[in-house]
C-alpha positions as CSV (number, residue, x, y, z in Angstrom):
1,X,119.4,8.3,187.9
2,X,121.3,8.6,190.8
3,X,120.9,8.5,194.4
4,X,122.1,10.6,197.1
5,X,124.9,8.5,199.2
6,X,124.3,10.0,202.4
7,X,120.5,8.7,202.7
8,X,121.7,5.3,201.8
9,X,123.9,5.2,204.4
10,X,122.0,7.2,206.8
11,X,118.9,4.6,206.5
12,X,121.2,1.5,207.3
13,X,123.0,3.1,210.5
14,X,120.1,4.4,211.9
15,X,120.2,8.0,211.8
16,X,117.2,9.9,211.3
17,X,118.7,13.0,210.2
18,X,119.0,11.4,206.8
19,X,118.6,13.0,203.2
20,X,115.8,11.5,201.4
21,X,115.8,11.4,197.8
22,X,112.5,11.5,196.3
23,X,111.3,11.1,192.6
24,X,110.0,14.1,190.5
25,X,108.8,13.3,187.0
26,X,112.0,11.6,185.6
27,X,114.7,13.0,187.9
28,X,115.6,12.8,191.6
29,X,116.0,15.4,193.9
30,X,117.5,15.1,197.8
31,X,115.4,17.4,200.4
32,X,116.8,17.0,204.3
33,X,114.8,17.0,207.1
34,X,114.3,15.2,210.2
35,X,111.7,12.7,211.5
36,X,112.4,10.5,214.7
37,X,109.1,8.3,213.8
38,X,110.6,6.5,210.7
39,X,111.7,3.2,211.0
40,X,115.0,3.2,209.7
41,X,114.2,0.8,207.0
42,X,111.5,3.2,205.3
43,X,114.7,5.6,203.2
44,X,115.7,1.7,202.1
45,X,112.2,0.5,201.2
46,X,112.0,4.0,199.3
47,X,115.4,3.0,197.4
48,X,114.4,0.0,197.1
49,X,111.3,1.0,195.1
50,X,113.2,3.0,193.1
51,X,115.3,-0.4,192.4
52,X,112.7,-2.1,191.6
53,X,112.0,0.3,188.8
54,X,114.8,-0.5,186.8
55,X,114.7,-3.0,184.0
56,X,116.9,-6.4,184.8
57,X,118.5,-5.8,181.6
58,X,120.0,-2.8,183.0
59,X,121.5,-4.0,186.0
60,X,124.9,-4.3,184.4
61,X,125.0,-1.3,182.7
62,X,124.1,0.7,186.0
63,X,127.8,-1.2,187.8
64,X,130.4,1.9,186.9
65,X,127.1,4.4,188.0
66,X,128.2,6.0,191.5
67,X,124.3,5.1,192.6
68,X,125.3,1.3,192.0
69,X,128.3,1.9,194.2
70,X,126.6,3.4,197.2
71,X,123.8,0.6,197.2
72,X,126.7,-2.0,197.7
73,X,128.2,0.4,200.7
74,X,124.7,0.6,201.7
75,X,123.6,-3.3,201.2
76,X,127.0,-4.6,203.3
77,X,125.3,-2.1,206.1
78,X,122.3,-3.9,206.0
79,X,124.2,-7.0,206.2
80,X,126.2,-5.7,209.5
81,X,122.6,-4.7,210.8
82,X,121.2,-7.8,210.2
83,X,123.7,-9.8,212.2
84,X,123.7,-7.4,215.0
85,X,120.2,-7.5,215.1
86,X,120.0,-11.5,215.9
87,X,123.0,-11.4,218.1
88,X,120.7,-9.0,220.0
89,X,117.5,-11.9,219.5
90,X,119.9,-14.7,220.8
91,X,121.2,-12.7,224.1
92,X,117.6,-11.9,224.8
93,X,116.3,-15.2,224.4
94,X,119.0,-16.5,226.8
95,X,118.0,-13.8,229.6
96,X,115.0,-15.4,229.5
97,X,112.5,-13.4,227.7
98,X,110.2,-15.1,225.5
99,X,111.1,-15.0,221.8
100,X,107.5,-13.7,220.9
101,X,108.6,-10.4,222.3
102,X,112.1,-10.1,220.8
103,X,112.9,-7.4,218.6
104,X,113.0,-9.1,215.0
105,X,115.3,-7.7,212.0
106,X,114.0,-4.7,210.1
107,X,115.2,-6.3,207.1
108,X,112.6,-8.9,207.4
109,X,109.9,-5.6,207.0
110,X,110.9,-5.7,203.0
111,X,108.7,-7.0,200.6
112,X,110.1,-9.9,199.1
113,X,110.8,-8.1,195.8
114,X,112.7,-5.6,196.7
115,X,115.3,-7.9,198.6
116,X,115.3,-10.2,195.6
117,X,116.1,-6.9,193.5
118,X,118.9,-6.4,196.1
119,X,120.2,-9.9,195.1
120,X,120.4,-9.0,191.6
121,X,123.3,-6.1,192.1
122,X,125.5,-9.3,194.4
123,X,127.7,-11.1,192.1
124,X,128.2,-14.9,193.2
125,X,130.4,-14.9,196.5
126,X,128.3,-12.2,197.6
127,X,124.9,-14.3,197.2
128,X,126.7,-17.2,199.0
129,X,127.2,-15.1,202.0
130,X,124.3,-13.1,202.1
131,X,122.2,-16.5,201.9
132,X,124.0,-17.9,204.8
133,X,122.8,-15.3,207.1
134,X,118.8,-16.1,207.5
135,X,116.2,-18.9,206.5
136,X,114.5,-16.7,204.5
137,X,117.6,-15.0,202.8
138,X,118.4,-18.1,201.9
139,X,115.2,-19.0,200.4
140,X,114.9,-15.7,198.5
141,X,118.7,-16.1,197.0
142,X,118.0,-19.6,195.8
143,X,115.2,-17.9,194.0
144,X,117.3,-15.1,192.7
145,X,119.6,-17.5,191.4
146,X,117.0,-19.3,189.5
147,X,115.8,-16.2,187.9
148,X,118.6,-14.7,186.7
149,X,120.1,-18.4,185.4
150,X,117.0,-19.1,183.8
151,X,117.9,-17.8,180.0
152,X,121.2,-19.5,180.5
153,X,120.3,-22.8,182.1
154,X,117.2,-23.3,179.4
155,X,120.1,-23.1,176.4
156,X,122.4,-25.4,178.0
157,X,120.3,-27.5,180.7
158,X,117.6,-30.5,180.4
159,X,114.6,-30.7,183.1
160,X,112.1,-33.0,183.5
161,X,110.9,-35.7,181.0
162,X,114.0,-34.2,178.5
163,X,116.6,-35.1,181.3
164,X,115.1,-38.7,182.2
165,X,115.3,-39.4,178.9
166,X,118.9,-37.9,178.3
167,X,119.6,-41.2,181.4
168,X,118.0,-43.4,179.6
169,X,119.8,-42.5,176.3
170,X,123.2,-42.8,178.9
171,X,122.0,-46.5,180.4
172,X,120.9,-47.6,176.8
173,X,117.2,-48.0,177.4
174,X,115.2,-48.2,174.0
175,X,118.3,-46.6,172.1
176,X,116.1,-46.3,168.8
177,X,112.6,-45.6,170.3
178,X,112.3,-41.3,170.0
179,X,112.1,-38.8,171.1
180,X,116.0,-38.1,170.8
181,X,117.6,-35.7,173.3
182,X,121.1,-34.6,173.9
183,X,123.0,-35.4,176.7
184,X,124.5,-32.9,179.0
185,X,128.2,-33.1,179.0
186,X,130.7,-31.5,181.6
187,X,133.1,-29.5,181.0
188,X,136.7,-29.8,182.3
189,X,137.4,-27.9,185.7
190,X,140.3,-26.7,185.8
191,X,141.2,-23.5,183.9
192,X,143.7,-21.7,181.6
193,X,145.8,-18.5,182.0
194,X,146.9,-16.5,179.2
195,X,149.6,-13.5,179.9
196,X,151.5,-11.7,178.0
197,X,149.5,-11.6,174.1
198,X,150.4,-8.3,172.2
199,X,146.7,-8.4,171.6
200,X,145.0,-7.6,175.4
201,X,141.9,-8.8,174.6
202,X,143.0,-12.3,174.8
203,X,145.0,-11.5,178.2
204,X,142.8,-13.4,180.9
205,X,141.2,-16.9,182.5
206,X,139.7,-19.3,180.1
207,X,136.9,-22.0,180.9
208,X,135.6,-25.2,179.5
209,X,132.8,-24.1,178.1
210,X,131.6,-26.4,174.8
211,X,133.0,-28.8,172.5
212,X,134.0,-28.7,168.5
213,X,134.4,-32.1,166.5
214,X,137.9,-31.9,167.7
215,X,137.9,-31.6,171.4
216,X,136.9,-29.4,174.4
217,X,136.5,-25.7,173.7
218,X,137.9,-22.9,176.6
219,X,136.4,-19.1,175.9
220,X,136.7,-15.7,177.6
221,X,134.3,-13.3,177.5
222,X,135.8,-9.6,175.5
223,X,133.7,-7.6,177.0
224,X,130.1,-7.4,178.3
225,X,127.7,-5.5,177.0
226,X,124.6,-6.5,179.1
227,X,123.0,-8.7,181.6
228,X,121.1,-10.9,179.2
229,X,123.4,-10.1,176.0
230,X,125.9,-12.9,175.0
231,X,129.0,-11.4,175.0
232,X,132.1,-11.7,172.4
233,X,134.5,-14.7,173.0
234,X,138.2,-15.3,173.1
235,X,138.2,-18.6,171.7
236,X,140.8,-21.3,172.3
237,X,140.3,-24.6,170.5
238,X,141.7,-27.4,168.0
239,X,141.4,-26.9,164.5
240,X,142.7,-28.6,161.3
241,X,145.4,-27.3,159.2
242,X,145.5,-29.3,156.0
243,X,146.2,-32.4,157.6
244,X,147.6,-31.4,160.7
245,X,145.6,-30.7,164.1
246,X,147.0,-27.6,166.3
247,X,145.3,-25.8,168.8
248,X,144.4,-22.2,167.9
249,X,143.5,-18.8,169.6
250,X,140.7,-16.3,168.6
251,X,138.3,-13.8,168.9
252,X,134.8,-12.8,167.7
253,X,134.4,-9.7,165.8
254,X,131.3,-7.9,164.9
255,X,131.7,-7.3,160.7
256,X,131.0,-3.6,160.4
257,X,129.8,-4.0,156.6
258,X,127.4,-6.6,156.9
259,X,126.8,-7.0,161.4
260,X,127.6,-10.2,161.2
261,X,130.1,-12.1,164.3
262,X,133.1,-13.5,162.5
263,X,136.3,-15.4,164.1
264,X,139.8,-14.0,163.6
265,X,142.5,-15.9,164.3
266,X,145.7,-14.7,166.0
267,X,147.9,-17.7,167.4
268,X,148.4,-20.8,167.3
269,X,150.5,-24.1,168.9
270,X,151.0,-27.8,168.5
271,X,149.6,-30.0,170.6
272,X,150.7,-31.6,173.4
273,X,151.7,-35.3,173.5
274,X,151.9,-37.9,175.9
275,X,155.4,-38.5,177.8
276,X,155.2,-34.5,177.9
277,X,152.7,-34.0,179.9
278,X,150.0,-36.5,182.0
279,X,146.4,-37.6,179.5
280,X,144.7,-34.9,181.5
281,X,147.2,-32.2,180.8
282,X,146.7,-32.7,177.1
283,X,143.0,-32.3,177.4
284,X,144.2,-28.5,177.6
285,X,145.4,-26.1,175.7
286,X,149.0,-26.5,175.2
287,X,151.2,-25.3,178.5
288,X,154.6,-22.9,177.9
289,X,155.9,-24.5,180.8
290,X,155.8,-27.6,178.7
291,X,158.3,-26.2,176.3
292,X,155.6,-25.9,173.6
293,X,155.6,-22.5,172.7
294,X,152.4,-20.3,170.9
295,X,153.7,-18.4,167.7
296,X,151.9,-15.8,165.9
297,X,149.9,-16.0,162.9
298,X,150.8,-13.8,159.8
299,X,148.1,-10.8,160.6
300,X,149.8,-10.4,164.6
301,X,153.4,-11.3,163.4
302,X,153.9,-8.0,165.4
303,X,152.4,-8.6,168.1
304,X,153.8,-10.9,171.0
305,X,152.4,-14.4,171.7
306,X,151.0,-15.7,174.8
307,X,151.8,-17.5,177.6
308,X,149.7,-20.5,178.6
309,X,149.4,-21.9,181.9
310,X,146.7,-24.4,183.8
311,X,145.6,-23.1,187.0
312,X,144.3,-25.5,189.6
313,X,140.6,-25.9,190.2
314,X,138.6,-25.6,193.7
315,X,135.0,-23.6,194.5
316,X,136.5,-21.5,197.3
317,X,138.7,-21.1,200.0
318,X,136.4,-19.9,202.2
319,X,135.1,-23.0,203.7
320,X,131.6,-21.4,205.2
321,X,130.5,-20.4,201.2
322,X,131.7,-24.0,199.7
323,X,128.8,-26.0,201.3
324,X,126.3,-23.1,199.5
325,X,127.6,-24.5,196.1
326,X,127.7,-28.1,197.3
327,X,124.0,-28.2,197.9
């Protein structure tokens, strides 16, 4: 399933002595030729199609395919194009010409699905920018967004009558009347670094994502194995020992005798107190800079343990994408 670079490329800068790739039975063969009465969007509407052929659920699994790489060279052309093309629209509307007659956007000759396909491959910066360009790009990537949040958001979000009645549960209105819904919670914002573990697979950036019975909950992703497939976690979180609380570091495991997701745990630390670091400090795991220091459990006594750090929290630097997410 691949697609030939140079008609990618050739369709976004124009030139009409492109290679076209066309389908035959379930493989794809490139024939060259030369037609100066295609628009240059027809190669990309015909890779676009071929986009829209693919199941969602393969979208992440296509990332390391060389096609998948030449549709982002090819899709930051169209974005280039696209401005170029209303710069062009705004000089001729100052000449005087009346915007009726200006030359509009060949981008705006695809179908709504196959942009909102295009959307799918753009991680989240490159939504933000790509929905700052147009009206109707940003339209369309609002819409992305809520399609491919929708599993997500449904496990972890409340709409409509469930979420006025999560307020009222807040405010205390009718406390015992039903129905009973749970109330959305945030997380913390700020995250956690781990460096240096014997073990890489807990090496990485941590978010607040959930809560235990004994405090806020920060995971990392292992590995991912599809676009709609929870992946396994890196878990760090309080747990009891006998009597004593400490915070503890983990990771899911897949049980190869009985398929089954079971928690191993690797390292652990005590907890933070106040006088060594601010209340909001020891909301999080606890910090080597600190002086409290992780240690190994019996089963990694070889291996080394981390190093934990908070790193500050913001959306981006990029002031032009933060009012996207502020919306």
């Amino acid at each position: 399933m691949e697609v030939d670079s140079n008609s990618l490329v050739s369709s976004v800068t124009g030139d009409d002595d492109a290679v076209s790739t066309v389908e035959t039975g379930n493989s794809y063969s490139s024939t060259a030729g030369t037609n100066h009465h295609h628009h240059p969007s027809d190669a990309l509407e015909k890779h676009g199609q071929w986009l829209t052929s693919i199941p969602r659920d393969e979208v992440e699994k296509l990332k390391g395919d060389k096609a998948y790489l030449n549709f982002l060279n090819a899709f930051e052309g169209l974005k280039r194009a696209h401005h170029r093309m209303r710069q062009r629209e705004a000089n001729i509307s100052e000449c005087g010409i009346r915007e009726g007659h200006c030359c509009q956007s060949f981008l705006h000759n695809f179908s709504d699905d196959i942009v909102l396909r295009m959307f799918d491959y753009l991680d989240t910066r490159g939504t933000a920018r790509m929905m700052k360009t147009c009206h109707r790009f940003h339209l369309l990537g609002t819409r992305s967004v809520q399609q491919r949040t929708q599993r997500f958001a449904s496990c972890r979000m409340l709409h409509n009558l469930k979420l006025l009645r999560a307020q009222e549960q807040y405010r205390g209105i009718n406390p015992a009347s039903r129905p009973f819904v749970q109330v959305p919670m945030l997380g913390l914002t700020m995250r956690v670094l781990v460096v240096g573990t014997g073990d890489p697979d807990f090496n990485g950036l941590y978010f607040c994502t959930g809560c235990n019975g004994n405090g806020h909950m920060f995971t990392k992703p292992r590995f991912r194995s599809g676009a709609n497939d929870d992946p396994l976690q890196c878990i760090m979180a309080k747990r009891f020992s006998g009597e004593q609380i400490l915070w503890y570091m983990s990771k899911q495991v897949v049980n190869p005798r009985t398929n089954a997701i079971v928690e191993v745990f690797s390292y652990w630390a005590p907890l933070m107190h106040l006088g060594e670091a601010s209340p909001i400090f020891c909301q999080f795991p606890s910090q080597t800079s600190t002086g409290v220091m992780w240690q190994s459990l019996s089963n990694t006594v070889h291996l080394s343990p981390p190093i934990v750090e908070i790193v500050g929290d913001g959306i981006f630097s990029d002031p032009n994408l933060s009012d996207i997410f502020l919306q």
